[in-house]
C-alpha positions in Angstrom: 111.4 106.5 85.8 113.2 109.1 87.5 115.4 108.7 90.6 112.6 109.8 92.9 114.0 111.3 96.0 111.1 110.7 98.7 112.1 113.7 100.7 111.0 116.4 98.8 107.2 114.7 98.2 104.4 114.8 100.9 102.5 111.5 101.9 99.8 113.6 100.1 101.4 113.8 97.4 103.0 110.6 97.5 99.3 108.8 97.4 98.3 111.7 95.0 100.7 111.1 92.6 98.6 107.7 92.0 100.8 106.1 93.9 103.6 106.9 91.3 106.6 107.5 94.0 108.1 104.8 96.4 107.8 103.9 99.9 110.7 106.5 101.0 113.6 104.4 100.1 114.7 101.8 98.1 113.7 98.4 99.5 115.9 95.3 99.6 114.2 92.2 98.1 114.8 88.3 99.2 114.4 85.1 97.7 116.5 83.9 95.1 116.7 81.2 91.8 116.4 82.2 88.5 112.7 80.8 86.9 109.7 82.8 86.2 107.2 80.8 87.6 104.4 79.7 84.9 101.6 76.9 84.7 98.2 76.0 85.1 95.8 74.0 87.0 95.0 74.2 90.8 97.1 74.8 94.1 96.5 71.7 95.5 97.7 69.5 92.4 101.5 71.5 91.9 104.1 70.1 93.9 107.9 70.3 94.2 109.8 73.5 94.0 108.8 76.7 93.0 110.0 80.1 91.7 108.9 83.1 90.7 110.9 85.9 88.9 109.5 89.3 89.9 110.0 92.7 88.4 112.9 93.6 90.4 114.9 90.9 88.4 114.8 89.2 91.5 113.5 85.6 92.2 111.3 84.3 95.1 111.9 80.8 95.9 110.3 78.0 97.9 110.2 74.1 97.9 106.6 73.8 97.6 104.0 76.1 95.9 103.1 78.8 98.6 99.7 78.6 100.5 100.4 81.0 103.3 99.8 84.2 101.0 99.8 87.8 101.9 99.1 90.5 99.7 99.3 94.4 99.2 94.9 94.8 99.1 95.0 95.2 95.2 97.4 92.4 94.3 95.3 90.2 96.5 91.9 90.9 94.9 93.5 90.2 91.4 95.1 87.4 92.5 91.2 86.3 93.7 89.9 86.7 90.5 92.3 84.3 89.2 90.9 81.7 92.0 94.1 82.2 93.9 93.2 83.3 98.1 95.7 85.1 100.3 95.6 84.9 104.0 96.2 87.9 104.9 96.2 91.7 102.9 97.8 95.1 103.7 97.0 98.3 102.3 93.4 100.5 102.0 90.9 97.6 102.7 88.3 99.2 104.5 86.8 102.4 104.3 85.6 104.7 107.7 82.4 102.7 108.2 83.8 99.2 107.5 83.0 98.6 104.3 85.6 97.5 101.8 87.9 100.3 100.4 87.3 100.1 96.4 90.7 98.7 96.0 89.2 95.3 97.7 87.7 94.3 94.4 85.3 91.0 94.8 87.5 90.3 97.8 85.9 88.8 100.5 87.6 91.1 103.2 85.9 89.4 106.3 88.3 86.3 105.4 91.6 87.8 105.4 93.6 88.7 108.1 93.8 92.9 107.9 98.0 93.4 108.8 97.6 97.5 108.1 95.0 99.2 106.5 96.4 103.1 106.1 99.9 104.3 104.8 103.1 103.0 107.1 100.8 100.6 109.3 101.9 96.8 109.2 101.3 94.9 111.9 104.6 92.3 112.0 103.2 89.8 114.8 100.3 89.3 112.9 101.9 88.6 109.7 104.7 86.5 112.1 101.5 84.4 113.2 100.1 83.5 109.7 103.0 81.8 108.8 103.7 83.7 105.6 105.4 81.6 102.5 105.1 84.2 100.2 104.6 88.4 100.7 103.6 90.0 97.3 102.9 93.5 96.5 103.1 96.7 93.4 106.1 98.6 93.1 105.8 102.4 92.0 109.6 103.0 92.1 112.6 100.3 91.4 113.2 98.3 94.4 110.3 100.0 96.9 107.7 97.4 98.4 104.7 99.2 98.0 102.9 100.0 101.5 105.7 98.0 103.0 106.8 100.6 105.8 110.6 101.4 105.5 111.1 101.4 109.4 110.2 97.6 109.4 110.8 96.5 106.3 113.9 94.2 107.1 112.0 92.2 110.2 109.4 91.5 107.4 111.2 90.7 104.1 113.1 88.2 106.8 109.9 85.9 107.6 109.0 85.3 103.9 110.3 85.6 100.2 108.7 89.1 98.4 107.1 89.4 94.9 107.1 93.1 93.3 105.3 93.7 90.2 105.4 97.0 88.5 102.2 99.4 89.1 104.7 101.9 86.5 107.0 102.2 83.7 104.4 99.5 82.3 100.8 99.1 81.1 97.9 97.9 81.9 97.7 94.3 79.4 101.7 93.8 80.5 100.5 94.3 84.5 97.8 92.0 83.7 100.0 89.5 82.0 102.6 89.5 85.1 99.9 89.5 87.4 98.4 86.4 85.7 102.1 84.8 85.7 101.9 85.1 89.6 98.6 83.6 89.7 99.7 80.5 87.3 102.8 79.8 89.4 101.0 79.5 92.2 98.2 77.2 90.8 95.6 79.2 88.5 93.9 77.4 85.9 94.7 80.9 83.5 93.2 78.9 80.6 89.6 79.0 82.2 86.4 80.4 79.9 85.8 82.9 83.2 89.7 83.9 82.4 89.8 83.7 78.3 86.4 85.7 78.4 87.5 88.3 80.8 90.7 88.4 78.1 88.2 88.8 75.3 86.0 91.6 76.5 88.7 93.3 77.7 90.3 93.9 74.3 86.4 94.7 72.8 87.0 97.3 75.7 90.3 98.6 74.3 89.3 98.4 71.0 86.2 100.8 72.0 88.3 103.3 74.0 90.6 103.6 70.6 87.5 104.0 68.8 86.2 106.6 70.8 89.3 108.3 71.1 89.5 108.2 67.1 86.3 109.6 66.5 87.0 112.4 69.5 90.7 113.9 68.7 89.8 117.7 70.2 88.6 115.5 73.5 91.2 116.5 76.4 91.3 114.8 79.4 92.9 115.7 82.9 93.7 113.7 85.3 93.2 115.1 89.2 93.9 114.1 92.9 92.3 116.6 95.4 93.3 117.3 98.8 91.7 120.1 101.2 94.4 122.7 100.5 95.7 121.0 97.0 94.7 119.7 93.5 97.2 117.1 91.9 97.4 116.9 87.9 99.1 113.8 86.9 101.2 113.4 83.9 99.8 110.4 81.9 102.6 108.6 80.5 103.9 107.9 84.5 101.2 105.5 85.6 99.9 102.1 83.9 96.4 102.9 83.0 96.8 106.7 81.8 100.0 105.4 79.3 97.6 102.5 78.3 94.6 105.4 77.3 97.5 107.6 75.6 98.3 104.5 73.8 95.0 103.8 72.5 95.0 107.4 71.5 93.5 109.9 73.9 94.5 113.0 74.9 95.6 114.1 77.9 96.9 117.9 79.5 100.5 117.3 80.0 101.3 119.3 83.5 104.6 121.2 84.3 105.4 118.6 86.9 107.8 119.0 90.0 111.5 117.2 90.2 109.6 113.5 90.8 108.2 113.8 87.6 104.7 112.3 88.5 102.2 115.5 88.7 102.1 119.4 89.7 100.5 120.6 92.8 98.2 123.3 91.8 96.3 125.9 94.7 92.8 125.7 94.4 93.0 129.2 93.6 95.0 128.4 90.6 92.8 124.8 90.1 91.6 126.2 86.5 95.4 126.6 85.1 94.6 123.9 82.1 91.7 123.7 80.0 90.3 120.1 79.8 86.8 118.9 78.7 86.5 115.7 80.8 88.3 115.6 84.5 89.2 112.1 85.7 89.7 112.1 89.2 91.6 109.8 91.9 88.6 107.8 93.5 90.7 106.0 96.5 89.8 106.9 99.6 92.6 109.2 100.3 91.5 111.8 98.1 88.8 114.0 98.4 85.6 113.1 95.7 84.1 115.7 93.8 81.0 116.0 96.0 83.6 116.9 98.7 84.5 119.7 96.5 81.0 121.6 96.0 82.2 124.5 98.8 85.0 125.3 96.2 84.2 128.0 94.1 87.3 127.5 91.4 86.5 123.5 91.4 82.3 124.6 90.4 83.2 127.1 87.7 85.5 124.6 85.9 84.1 124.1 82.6 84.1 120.1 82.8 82.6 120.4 86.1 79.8 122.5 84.9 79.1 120.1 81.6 78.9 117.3 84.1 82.3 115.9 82.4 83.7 114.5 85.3 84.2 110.8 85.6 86.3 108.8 88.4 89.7 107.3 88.0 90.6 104.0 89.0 94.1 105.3 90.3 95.1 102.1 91.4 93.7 99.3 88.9 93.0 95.4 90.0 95.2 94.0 87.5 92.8 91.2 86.0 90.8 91.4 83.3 87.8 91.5 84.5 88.2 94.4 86.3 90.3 96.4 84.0 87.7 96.2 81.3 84.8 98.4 83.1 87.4 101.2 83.4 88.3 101.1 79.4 84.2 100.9 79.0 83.6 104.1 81.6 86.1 105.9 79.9 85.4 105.3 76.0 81.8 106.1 77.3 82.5 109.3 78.5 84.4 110.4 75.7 81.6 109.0 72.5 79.6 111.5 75.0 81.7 114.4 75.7 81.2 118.0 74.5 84.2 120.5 73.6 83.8 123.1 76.7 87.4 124.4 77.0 
């Protein structure tokens, strides 16, 4: 990954980007030891010291297995689907009407303590109060806590040790693999038929995506953020799931991106600059959704858009395996059903 310099990116184009840049500087880590962390069976039956080796190189460290978990939102609702509960999440949890943001997963949000739910809010007294053990969430950039704001980041890296596991410069079965390291190491029965069959549709799903892929080389994909005034193409090999799909062999536009090397920021005047036959598009809530984008003429005449070849992009993937595997399916699907319109 590039030496991003936050500076010279927007927080639009910061959460665009997928988010594919850092916090806005390079965040100290704590903890220390030298063990991965690894096991099975429940919480309640590991006892004695523990450790974790993140993806900083760094190790957490603690002389019992951590309880008092909190958790950037998407970390915490894989983390659930391994059987493993958090106390309290940060990040987009719940949308405008109260509902859980789609990065909640199965997450029973009405039983976690909400510390910030929107870009640079963290409420410290609140995390203070639940007694943290353990603060855990993706890293975009070497070193950044992601959603950890940088103007208290050292009050909070002080209360608890900090896991960071790569959301880039990886893929989605390694993210899934570290993610399910965390979960073991703090009590996960990973060996579980819910698990192992999550493990086994998952690569049925991959092995359908290269399939389709296969049987659809002219296919061209393009993957898109929206904003009101902008429209984001990302660069595939810079994010976990879109390096995965090149992988398994589809084909994406390649964008001329700017100096952070993550996307290109395109005018909607100038929104039908690459031909593609299926648009994948950011479907966070802090991006605009294609039915947002009916009033824009350049968006309806895009050939994609007018075959009805746009699908939505899980932009920031639960890293288990049961939820990775309905994004493979979604996307195989729409390319065994795509027309060439470019």
């Amino acid at each position: 990954m590039p030496n991003l310099r936050t500076s010279s990116l927007s927080r639009r184009g910061l959460l665009a980007a997928g988010g594919a840049v850092g916090l806005g500087a390079a965040l100290a880590a704590c903890g220390d030891g030298d063990s991965k962390g690894s096991g099975s069976g429940s919480a309640a039956e590991k006892s004695g010291p523990w450790t974790f080796k993140d993806d900083r190189g760094r190790s957490a460290e603690a002389k019992t297995t951590p309880k008092n978990i909190v958790a950037f939102i998407g970390v915490a609702a894989a983390l659930h689907d391994y059987g493993v509960e958090v106390k309290g999440v940060f990040g987009p949890t719940k949308t405008a009407d109260g509902k859980p943001d789609v990065q909640a997963g199965d997450l029973d949000i009405t039983k976690v303590e909400v510390l910030g739910n929107v870009w640079g809010e963290f409420n410290v007294e609140k995390y203070a109060g639940l007694a943290p053990e353990l603060l855990v969430t993706a890293m975009w950039e070497k070193d950044a806590l992601w959603y950890v704001p940088d103007e208290s980041k050292d009050k909070i890296l002080k209360l608890a040790p900090s896991v960071a596991l790569w959301a880039a410069q990886t893929t989605v079965p390694k993210a899934i693999q570290r993610h399910e390291d965390l979960a073991a190491s703090l009590g996960a029965d990973v060996k579980a038929k819910k698990v192992t069959d999550a493990k086994a549709a998952f690569e049925k799903a991959a092995a359908r995506l290269r399939a389709a892929a296969k049987s659809q080389p002219n296919i061209k994909v393009l993957v898109g953020s929206a904003s009101q005034d902008l429209f984001y193409v990302s660069l595939a090999k810079m994010s976990a799931d879109t390096l995965y799909f090149q992988e398994l062999g589809v084909k994406f536009v390649e964008p001329k991106v700017n100096k952070a090397g993550f996307f290109e920021e395109l005018s909607w005047e100038n929104v039908d600059k690459y031909e593609a036959d299926i648009i994948m598009m950011d479907n966070r809530s802090s991006a605009l959704q294609p039915d947002a984008l009916t009033s824009k003429p350049t968006w309806a005449q895009l050939p994609a858009v007018k075959a009805g070849q746009v699908i939505p992009r899980t932009t920031e993937p639960i890293y288990s395996y049961a939820k990775c595997t309905p994004i493979l399916d979604a996307l195989a699907e729409a390319i065994e059903k795509a027309k060439k319109v470019d």
